[in-house]
ZAMARGU-4260 file (C-alpha; in steps of 0.2 Angstrom, whole numbers, plus 5000, padded with zeros to 4 digits):
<rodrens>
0) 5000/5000/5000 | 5007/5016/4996 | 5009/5032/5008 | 4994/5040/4999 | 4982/5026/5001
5) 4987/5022/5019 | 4984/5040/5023 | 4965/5038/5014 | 4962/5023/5022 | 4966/5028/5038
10) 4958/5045/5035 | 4941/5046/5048 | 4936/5057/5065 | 4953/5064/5072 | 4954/5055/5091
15) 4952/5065/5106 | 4971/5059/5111 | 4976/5068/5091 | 4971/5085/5093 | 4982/5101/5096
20) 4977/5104/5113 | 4985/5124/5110 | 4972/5125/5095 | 4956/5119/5103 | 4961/5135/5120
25) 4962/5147/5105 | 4947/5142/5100 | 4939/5144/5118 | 4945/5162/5120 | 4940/5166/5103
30) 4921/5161/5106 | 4921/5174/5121 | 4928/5186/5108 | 4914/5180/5095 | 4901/5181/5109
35) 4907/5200/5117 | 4907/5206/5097 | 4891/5198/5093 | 4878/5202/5107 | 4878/5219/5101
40) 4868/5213/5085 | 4855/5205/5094 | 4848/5221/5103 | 4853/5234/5089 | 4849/5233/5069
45) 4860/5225/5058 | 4859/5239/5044 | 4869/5249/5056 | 4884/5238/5057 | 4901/5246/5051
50) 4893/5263/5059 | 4904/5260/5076 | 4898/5263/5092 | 4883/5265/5096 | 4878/5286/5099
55) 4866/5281/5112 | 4877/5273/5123 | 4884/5286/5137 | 4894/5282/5154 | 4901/5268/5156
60) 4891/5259/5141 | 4901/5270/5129 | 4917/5263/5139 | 4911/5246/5137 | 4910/5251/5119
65) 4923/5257/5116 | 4935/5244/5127 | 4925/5231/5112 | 4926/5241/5094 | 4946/5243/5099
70) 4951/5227/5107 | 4940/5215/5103 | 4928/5219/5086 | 4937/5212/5070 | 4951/5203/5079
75) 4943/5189/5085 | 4933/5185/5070 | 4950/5186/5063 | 4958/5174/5077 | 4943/5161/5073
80) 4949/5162/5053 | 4966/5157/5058 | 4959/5143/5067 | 4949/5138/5053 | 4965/5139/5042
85) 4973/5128/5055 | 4961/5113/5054 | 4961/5114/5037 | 4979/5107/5038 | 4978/5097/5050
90) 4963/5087/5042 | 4975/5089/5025 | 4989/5083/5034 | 4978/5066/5039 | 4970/5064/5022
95) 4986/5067/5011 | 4975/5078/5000 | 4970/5062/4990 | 4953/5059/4984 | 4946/5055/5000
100) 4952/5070/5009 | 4945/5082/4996 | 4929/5074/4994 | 4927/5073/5013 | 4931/5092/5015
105) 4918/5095/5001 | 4905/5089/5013 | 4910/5098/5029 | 4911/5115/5020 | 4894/5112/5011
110) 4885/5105/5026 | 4893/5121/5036 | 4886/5132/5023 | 4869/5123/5027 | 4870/5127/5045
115) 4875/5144/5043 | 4861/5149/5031 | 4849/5139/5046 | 4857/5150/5060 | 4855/5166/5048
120) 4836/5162/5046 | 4833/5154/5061 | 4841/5162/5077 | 4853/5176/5070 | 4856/5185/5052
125) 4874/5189/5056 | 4880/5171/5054 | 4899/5169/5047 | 4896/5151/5045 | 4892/5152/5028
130) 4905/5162/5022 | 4920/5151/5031 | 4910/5139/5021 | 4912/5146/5002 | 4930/5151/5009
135) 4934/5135/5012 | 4930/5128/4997 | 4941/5140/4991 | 4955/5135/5000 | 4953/5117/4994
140) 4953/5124/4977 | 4970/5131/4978 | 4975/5112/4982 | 4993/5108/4989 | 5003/5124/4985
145) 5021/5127/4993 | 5019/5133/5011 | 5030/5149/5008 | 5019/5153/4993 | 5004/5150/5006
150) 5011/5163/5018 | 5014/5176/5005 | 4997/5174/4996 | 4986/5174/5012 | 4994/5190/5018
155) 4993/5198/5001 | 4974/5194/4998 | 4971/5201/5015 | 4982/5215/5014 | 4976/5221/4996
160) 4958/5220/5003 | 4961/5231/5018 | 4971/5243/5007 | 4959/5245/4996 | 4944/5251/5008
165) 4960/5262/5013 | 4960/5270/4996 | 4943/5270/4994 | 4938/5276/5010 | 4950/5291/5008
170) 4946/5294/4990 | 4927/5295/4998 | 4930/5306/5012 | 4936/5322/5001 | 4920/5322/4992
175) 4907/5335/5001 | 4890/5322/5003 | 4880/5337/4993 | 4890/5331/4978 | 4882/5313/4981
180) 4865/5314/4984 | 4859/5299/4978 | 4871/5293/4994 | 4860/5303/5005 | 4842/5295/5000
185) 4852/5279/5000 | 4854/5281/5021 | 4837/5288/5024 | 4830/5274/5015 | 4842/5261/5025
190) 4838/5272/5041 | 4820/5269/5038 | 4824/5249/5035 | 4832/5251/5051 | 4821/5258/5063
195) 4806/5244/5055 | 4816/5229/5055 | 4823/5234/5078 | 4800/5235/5080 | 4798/5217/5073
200) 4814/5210/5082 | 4808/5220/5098 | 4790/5216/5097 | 4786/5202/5085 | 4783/5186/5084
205) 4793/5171/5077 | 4786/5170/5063 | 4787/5190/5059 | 4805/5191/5065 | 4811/5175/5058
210) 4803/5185/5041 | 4815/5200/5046 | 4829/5189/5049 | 4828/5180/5032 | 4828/5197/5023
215) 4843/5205/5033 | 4853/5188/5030 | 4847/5190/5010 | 4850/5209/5008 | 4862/5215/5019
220) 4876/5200/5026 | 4875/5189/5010 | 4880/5205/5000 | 4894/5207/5016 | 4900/5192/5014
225) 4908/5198/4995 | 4923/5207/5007 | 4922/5194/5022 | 4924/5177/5012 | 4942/5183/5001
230) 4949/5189/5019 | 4944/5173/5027 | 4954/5164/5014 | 4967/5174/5016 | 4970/5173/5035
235) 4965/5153/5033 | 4980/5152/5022 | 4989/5162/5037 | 4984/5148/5050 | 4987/5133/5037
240) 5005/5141/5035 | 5006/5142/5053 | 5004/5122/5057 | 5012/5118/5041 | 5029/5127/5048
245) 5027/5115/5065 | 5025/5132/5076 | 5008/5124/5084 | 5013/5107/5088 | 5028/5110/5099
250) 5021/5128/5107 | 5037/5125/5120 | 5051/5125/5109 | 5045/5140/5099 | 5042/5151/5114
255) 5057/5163/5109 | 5048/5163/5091 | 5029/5166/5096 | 5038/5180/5109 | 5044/5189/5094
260) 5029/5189/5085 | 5019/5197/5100 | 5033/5209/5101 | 5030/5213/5082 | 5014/5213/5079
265) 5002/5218/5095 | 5012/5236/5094 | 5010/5237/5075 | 4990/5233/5078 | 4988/5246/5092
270) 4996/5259/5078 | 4983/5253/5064 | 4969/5254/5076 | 4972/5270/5086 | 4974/5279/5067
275) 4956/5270/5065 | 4950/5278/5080 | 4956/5296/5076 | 4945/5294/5060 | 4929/5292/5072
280) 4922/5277/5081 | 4905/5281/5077 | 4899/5287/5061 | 4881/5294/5053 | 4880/5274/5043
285) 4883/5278/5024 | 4880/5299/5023 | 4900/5295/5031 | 4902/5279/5020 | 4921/5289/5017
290) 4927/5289/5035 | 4917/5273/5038 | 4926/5264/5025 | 4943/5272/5028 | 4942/5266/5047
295) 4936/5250/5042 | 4950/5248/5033 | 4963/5252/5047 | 4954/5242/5058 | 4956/5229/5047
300) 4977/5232/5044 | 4976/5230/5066 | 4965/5216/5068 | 4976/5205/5057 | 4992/5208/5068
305) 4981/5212/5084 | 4975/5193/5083 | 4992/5186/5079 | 4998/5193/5094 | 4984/5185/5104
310) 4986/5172/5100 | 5004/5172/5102 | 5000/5178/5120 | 4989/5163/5121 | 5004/5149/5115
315) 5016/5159/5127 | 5005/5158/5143 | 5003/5138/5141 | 5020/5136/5142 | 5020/5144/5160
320) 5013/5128/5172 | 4999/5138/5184 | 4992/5150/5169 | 4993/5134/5157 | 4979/5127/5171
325) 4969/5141/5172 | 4969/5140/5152 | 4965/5124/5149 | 4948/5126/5156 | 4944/5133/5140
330) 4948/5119/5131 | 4932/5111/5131 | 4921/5125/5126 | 4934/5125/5109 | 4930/5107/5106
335) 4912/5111/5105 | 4913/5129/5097 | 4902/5126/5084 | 4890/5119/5096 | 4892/5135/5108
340) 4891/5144/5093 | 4876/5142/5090 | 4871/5142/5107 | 4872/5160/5110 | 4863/5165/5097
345) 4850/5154/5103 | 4851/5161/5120 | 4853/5180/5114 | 4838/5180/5104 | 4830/5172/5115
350) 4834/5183/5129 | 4831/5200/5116 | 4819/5196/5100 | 4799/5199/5104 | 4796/5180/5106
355) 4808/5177/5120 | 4809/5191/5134 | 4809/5206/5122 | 4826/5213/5130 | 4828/5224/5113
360) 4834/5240/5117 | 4834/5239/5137 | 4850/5231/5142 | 4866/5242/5139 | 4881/5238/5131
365) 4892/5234/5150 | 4878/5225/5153 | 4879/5214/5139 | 4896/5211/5142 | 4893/5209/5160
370) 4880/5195/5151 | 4891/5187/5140 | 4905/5183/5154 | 4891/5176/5163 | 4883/5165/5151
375) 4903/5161/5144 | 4908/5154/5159 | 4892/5143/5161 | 4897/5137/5143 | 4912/5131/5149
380) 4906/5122/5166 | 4893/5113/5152 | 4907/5110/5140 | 4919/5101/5152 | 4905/5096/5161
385) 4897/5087/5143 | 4915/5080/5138 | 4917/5069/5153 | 4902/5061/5148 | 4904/5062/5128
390) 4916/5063/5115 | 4909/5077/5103 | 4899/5091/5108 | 4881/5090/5099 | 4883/5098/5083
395) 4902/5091/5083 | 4895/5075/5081 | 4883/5080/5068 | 4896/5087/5058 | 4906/5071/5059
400) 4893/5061/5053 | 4886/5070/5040 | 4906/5074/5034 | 4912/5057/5035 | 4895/5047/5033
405) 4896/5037/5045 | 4891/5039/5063 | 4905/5040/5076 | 4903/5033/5093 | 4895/5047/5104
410) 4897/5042/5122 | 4914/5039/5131 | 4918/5020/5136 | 4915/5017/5155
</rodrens>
């Protein structure tokens, strides 16, 4: 039997005992990013995102904002990417990129497509799931290119795409809005689409908002998702470089290397997003479409080396004994994060849209984030509470099935 065969035949459900333990703590923290980011959405229209902080918010709300759009919104959705990127090699890696890997990473991204557009309907429009799924078959296009070449093209794509809302954004900004006024009836009509769409998540009912839902995914994050899916195959080309050079498997032996990268890129991030924050951190939606698109575009040159140098933080504290401990306990919540995932929409909207509690409008943004550490930390008591028991979190094991087609072995052996 040759290499290539052994590696198809071989080629199923990773086992517990296989996986990065460093990957599946990244991937903890970054769903307490995702969650802190993501709240926001539930209790405030989605035709307003890219428009900053929120000008209601005063007091210690607009601290809590603000601590969020500068630390925490675009770099986490960043870190997740490079985590995606990362198990995309390491499935590779067990498949040998044969037949049966590429038709097995077919079906995961085209049944992750299919839960995304469900979550986009169902519980919340802002899903991403869909668009790491068309990324993803992107990256399975590209096939097994030269790791170097992999580096180079995933920072370029990212790069060009940031640059360009760069230039755009400043080209946009010198024009006085008068000389665009077809711009101005644009934002009264999306203002308008806005303000109906937050009375039918505040007041209807399932049906009605689920209506609403469907729309925004259709009209306004499908058309997103033109910029979101090239940069998330870029930066999944970033994290498939990364466990291709060997930095994840051995986090010990590169500590002076991820100590370098921290030193590198979290001051170069800060620089990117504090010129994003002179622009404006709130902005009048698209009558300011110059100054919203040129601090997007920062923002977008500092989330990339701003999520780096997390995780970079991340590798480095697992290799201190006490802090790996504390660390570890998110572990569990990664090796369910799609099942979490999906939970905190399910919770948020219940907790804010009309059918549930009705919370739209009424909870502040520090105490949405007082919420989400709360609701966070009971994920993780579930999680490790859950994977004592089982070996895949609920949606985990769904996944599996449906990728491999065939059912793997759900609880643990006594």
């Amino acid at each position: 039997m040759t290499p290539d065969a052994g590696a198809q035949a071989a080629f199923q459900p990773i086992a517990v005992a296989q996986r990065i333990h460093a990957l599946d703590v990244v991937r903890g923290f970054a769903l307490l990013g995702i969650f802190l980011m993501n709240i926001e959405w539930f209790t405030r229209p989605v035709q307003a995102m890219g428009s900053g902080i929120d000008p209601s918010a005063t007091g210690v709300d607009h601290a809590a904002a603000w601590l969020v759009y500068v630390f925490v919104q675009g770099k986490f959705w960043v870190l997740f990417s490079l985590l995606f990127g990362m198990g995309f090699a390491v499935m590779a890696s067990r498949g040998g990129h044969g037949p049966g890997f590429r038709q097995a990473y077919l079906r995961r991204c085209l049944w992750l497509g299919v839960f995304g557009v469900l979550h986009g309907v169902l519980l919340w429009s802002g899903d991403i799931l869909h668009a790491y799924a068309v990324a993803g078959l992107l990256l399975l296009a590209f096939g097994e290119i030269g790791n170097r070449a992999r580096l180079w093209l995933g920072l370029g794509l990212y790069l060009a795409l940031a640059g360009l809302f760069v230039f755009g954004g400043g080209l946009l900004s010198l024009v006085p809005l008068e000389a665009m006024p077809e711009l101005a009836a644009t934002a009264d009509a999306s203002d308008a689409r806005a303000a109906a769409s937050a009375q039918v998540y505040a007041h209807g009912d399932y049906g009605q908002v689920t209506r609403q839902r469907a729309l925004d995914f259709g009209m306004i994050v499908l058309q997103g998702s033109m910029m979101v899916v090239p940069m998330a195959l870029g930066v999944f080309m970033l994290g498939a470089w990364l466990v291709r050079s060997g930095r994840m498997h051995d986090i010990v032996a590169q500590r002076g290397w991820f100590a370098r990268l921290a030193a590198w890129t979290i001051p170069l991030g800060l620089a990117f997003v504090a010129l994003a924050t002179r622009v404006g951190t709130g902005f009048d939606g698209m009558r300011e479409m110059g100054p919203v698109m040129l601090a997007g575009g920062l923002m977008f040159l500092g989330s990339l080396p701003l999520a780096l140098g997390y995780l970079s933080l991340l590798m480095l504290g697992l290799g201190v004994p006490g802090l790996s401990r504390v660390l570890s306990w998110l572990a569990p919540a990664g090796r369910m994060a799609l099942t979490n995932y999906l939970l905190q929409s399910l919770v948020a909207s219940t907790l804010f849209y009309g059918y549930g509690f009705a919370l739209w409008g009424q909870v502040g943004r520090a105490g949405q984030v007082l919420l989400v550490f709360a609701l966070f930390a009971a994920q993780v008591v579930a999680s490790r509470w859950w994977l004592a028991r089982y070996r895949f979190g609920p949606m985990e094991w769904l996944w599996r099935w449906l990728t491999y087609r065939q059912r793997p072995p759900m609880r643990l052996a006594a």
